[in-house]
C-alpha positions as CSV (number, residue, x, y, z in Angstrom):
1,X,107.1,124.5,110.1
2,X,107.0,121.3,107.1
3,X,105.0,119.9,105.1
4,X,102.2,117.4,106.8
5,X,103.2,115.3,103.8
6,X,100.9,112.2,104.8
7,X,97.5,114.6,104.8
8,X,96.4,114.8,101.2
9,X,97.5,118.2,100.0
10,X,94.7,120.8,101.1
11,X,94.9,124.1,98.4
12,X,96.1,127.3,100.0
13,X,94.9,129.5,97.5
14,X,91.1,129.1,98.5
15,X,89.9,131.0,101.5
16,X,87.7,128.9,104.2
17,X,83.8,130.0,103.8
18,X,81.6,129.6,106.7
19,X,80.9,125.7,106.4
20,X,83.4,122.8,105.5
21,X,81.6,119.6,104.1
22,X,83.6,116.4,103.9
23,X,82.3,112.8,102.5
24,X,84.8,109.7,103.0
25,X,83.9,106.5,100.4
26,X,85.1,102.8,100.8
27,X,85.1,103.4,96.7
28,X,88.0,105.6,94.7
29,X,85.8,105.4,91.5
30,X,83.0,106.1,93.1
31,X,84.5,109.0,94.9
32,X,85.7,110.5,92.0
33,X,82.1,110.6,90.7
34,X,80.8,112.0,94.1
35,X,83.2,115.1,93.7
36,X,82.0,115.9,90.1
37,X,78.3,115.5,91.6
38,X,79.3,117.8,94.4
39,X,80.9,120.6,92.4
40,X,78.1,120.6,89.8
41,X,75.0,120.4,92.9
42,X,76.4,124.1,94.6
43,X,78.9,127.0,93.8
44,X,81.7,125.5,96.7
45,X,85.3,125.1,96.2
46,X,87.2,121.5,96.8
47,X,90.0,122.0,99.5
48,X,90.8,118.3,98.3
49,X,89.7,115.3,96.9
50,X,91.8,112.0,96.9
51,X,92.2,109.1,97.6
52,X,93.2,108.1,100.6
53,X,94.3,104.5,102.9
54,X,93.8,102.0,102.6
55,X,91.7,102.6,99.0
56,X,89.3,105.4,100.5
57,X,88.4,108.1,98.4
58,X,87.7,111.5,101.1
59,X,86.5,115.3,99.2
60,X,86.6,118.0,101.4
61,X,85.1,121.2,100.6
62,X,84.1,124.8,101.4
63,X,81.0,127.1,100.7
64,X,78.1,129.0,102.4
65,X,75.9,127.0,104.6
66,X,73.6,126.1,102.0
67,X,75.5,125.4,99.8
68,X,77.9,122.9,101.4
69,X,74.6,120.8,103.3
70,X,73.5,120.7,99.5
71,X,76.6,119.5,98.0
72,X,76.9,117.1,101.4
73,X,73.6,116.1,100.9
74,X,73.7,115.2,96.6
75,X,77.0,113.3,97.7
76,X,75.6,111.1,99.9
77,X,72.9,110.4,98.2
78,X,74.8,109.5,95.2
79,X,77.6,107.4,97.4
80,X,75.0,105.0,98.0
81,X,76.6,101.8,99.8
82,X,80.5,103.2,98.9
83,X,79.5,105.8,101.9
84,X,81.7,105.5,105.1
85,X,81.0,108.5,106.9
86,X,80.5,112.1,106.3
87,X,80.5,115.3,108.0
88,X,78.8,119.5,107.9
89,X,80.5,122.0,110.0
90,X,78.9,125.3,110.4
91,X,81.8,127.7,112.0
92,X,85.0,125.2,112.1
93,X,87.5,125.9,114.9
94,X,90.4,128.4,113.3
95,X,93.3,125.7,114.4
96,X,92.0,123.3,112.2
97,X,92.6,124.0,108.9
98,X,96.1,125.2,109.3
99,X,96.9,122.1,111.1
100,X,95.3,119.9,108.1
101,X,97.9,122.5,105.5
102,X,100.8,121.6,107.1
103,X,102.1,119.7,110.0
104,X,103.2,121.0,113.2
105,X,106.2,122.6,114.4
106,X,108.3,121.1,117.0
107,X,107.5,121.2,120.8
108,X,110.1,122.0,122.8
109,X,110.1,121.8,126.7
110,X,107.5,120.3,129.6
111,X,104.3,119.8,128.3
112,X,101.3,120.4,131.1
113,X,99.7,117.4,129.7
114,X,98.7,115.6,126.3
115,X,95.5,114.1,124.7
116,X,95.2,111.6,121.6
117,X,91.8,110.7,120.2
118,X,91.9,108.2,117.3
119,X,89.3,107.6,115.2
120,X,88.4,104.8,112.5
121,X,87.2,107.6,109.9
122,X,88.8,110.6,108.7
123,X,85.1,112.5,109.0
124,X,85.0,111.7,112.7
125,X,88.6,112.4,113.6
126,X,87.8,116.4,112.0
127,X,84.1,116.6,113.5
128,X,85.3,115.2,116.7
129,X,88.6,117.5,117.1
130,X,86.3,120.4,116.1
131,X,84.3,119.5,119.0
132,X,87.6,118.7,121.7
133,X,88.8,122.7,120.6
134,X,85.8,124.7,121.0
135,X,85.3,122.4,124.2
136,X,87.9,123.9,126.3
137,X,91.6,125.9,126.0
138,X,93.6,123.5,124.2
139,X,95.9,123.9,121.4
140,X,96.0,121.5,118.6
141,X,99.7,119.9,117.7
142,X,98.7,117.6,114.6
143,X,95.5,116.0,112.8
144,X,96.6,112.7,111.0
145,X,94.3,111.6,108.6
146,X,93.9,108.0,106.9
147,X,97.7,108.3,105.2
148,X,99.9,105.9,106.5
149,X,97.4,104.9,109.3
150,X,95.7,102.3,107.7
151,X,92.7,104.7,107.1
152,X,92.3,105.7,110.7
153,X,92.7,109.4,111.9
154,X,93.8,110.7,115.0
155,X,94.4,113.9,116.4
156,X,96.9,115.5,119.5
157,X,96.0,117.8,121.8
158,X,97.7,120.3,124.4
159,X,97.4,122.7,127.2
160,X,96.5,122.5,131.4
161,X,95.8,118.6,132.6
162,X,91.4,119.7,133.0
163,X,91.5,121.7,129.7
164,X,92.7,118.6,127.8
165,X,90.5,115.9,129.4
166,X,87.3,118.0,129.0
167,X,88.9,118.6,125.2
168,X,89.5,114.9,124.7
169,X,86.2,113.9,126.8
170,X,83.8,115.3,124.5
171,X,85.6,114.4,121.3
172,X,86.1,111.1,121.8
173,X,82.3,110.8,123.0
174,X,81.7,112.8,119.4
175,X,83.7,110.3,117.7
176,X,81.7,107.3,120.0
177,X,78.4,108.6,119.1
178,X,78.8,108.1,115.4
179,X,81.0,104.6,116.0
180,X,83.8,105.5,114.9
181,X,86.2,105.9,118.3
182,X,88.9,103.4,118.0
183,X,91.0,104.7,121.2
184,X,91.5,108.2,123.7
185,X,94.3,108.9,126.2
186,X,95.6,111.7,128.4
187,X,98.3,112.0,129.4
188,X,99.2,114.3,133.2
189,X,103.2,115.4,133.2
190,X,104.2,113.5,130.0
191,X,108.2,112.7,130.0
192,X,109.8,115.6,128.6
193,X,111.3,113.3,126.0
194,X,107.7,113.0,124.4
195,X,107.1,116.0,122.8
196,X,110.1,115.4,120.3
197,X,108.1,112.6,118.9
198,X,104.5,114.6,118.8
């Protein structure tokens, strides 16, 4: 497997806690303020923090419940108007992570069928594929976030033709209720072609 070289880099050398916390700003300077606020509000650990496209600024990080909704919490509070969208998950799904650390390997073969959701915000693509894997038994091929999408996320699903519209059905209604869904497809039988070019 490479590199996911247009996530931001996520550290390897921390250990997920219970509870990721992520806060996306329309502000790089103001970002950069947000992560020193949010690292001296609770003991967590940044996974990243960096700017992102098109002139975002997005920290995620890691800690015990508590801790993250406090860091989540002094970071909004302090993002003010620069805050885009934001995001506390209690137990995230285990393909996440490893997804977001590097990118997929390649799919060989006759896929059953395929789901995309695509988001407008990094925070909703994450909270919304959390939602699509713990929805149904679906494996995650890639999470794209912001980099060379103009700041939109997306992510790609996998596995039987129900499993992945159930998965992609209640993410994309995730990523709708906080109005940020920009698109959702499925796809029954793809053309065995596609799955070079997932």
């Amino acid at each position: 497997m490479e590199r996911n070289d247009h996530n931001p880099q996520v550290r390897t050398d921390v250990a997920v806690e219970p509870a990721i916390g992520l806060i996306e700003l329309g502000s790089v300077a103001r970002g950069v303020e947000v992560a020193d606020a949010v690292l001296w509000e609770a003991p967590v650990e940044m996974l990243f923090a960096a700017p992102v496209q098109p002139g975002k600024y997005v920290l995620l990080f890691t800690g015990g419940v508590q801790d993250v909704r406090a860091g989540v919490r002094r970071g909004v509070e302090l993002a003010g108007d620069d805050l885009l969208d934001q995001l506390l998950i209690p137990q995230l799904h285990e393909q996440v992570l490893p997804i977001l650390r590097r990118r997929g390997g390649r799919i060989n073969g006759q896929l059953d069928a395929v789901g995309v959701v695509e988001t407008t915000t990094v925070a909703a693509s994450i909270v919304a594929c959390d939602l699509a894997l713990k929805a149904a038994s679906v494996d995650l091929l890639d999470l794209r976030i912001a980099n060379g999408l103009g700041g939109k996320s997306f992510f790609t699903l996998t596995g039987e033709v129900s499993d992945v519209r159930s998965s992609v059905v209640a993410g994309a209604r995730c990523a709708a209720e906080r109005g940020h869904l920009a698109r959702e497809v499925v796809i029954a039988r793809p053309h065995p072609d596609l799955s070079q070019h997932l």
